[in-house]
N, CA, C and O of each residue as an XYZ file, in Angstrom:
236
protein
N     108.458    183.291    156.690
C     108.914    182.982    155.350
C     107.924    183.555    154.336
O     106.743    183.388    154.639
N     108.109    184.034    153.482
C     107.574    184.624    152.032
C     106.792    183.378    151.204
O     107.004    182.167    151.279
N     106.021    183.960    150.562
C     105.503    183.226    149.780
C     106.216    183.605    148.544
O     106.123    182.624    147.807
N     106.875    184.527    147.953
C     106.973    184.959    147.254
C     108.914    184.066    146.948
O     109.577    184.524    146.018
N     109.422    183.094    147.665
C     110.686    182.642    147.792
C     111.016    181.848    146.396
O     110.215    181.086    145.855
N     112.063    182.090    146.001
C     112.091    181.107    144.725
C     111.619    179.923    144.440
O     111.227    179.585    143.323
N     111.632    179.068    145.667
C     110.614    177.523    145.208
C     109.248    177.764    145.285
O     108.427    176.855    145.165
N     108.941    178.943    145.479
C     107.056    179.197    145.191
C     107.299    179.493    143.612
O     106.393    179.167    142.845
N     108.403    180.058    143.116
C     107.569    180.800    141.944
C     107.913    179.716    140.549
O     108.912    178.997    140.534
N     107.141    179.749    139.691
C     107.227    179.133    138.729
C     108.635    179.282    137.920
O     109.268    180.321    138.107
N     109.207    178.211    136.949
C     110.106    178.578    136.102
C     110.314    179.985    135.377
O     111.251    180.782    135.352
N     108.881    179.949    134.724
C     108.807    181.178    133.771
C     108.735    182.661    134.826
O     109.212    183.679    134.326
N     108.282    182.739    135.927
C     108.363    183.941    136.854
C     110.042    183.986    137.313
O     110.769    184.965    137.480
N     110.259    182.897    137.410
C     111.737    183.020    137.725
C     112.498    183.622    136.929
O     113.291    184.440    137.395
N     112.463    183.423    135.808
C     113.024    183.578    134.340
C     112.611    184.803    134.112
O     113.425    185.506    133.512
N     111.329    185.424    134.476
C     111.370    187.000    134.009
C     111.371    187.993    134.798
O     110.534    188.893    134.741
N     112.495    187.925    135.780
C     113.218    188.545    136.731
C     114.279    188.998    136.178
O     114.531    190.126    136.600
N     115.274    188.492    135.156
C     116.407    188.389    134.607
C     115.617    189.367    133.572
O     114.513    189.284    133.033
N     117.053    190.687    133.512
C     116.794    191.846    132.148
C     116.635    191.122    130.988
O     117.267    190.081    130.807
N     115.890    191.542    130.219
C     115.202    191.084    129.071
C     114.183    189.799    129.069
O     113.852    189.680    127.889
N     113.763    189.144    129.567
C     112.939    188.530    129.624
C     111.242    188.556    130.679
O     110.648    187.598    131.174
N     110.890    190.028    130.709
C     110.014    190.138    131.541
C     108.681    189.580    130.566
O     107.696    189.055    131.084
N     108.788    189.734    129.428
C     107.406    189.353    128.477
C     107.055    188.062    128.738
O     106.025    187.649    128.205
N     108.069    186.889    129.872
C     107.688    185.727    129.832
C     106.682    185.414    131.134
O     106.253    184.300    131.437
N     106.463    186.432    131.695
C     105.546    186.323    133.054
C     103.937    185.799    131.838
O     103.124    184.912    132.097
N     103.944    186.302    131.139
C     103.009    185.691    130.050
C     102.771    184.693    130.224
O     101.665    184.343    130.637
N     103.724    183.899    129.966
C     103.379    182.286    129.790
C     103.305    181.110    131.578
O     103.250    179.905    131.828
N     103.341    182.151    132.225
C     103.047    181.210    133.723
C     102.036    180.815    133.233
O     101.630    181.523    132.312
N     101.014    179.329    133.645
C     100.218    179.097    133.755
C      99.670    178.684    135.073
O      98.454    178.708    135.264
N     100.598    178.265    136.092
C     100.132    178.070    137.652
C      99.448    179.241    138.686
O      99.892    179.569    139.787
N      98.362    179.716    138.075
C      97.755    180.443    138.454
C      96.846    180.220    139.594
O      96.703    181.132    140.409
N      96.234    179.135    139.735
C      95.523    178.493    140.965
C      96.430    177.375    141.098
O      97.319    176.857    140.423
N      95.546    177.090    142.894
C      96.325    175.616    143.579
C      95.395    174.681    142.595
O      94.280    175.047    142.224
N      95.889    173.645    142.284
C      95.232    172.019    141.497
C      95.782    171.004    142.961
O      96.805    170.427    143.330
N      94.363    171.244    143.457
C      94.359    169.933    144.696
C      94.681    168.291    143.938
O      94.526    168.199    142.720
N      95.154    166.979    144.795
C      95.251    165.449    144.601
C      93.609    165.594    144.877
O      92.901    166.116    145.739
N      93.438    164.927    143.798
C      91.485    164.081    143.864
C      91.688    163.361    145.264
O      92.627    162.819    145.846
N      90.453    163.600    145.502
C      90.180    162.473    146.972
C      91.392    163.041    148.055
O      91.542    162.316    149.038
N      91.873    163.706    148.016
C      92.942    163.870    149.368
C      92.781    165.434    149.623
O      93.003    166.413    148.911
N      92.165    165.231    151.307
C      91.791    166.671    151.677
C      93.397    167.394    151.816
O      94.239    166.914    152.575
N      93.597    168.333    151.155
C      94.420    169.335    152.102
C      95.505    169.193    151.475
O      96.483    169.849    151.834
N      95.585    168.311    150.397
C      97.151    167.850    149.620
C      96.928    168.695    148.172
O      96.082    168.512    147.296
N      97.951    169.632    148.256
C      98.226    170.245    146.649
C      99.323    169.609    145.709
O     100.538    169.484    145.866
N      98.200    169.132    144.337
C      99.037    168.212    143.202
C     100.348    169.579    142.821
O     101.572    169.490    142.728
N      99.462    170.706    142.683
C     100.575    171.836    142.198
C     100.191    172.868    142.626
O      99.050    173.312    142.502
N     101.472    173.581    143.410
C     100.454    174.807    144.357
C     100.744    176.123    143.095
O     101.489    176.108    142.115
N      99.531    177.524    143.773
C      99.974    178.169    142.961
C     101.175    179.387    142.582
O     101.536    179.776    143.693
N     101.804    180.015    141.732
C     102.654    180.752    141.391
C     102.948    181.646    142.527
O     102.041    182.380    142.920
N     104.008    181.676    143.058
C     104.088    182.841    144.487
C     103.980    183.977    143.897
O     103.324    184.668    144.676
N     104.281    184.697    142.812
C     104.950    185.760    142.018
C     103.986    186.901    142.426
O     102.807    186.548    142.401
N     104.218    188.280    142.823
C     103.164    189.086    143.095
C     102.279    189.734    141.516
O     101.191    190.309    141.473
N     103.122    189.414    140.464
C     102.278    190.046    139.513
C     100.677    188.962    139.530
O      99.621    189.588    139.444
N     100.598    187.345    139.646
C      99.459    186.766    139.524
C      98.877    187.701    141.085
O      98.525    188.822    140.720
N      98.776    187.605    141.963
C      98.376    188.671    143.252
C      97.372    189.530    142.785
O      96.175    189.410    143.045
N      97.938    190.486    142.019
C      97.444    191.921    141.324
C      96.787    191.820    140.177
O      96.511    192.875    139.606
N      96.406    190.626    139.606
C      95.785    190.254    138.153
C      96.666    190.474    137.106
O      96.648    189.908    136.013
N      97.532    191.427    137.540
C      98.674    192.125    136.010
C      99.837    191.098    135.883
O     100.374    190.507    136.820
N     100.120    190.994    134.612
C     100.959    190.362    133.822
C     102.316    191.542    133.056
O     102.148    192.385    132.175
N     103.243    191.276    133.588
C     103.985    192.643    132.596
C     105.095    191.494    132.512
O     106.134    191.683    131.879
């Protein structure tokens, strides 16, 4: 399975897949995993599958 599958990627990566809205890869902010405090191994919010965060570039 992909990391890259629609329930990895954020709203806004989702959203700038669709013609005309690529300027919104901008506004992802799930750029890293944000672990649960105190709980080994549990992610509060994992991060963005999308390959543009991957590559550092934003388009």
């Amino acid at each position: 399975m992909s990391t890259t599958t629609a329930s990895a990627l954020s709203a806004e990566c989702t959203l700038a897949k669709k013609p005309g809205y690529g300027d919104v890869h901008a506004m992802c902010r799930r750029l890293d995993d944000v672990p649960l405090p105190h709980a080994a191994g549990i992610l509060l919010v994992a991060r963005c599958g999308c390959t543009c965060h991957r590559t550092g570039a934003r388009s």
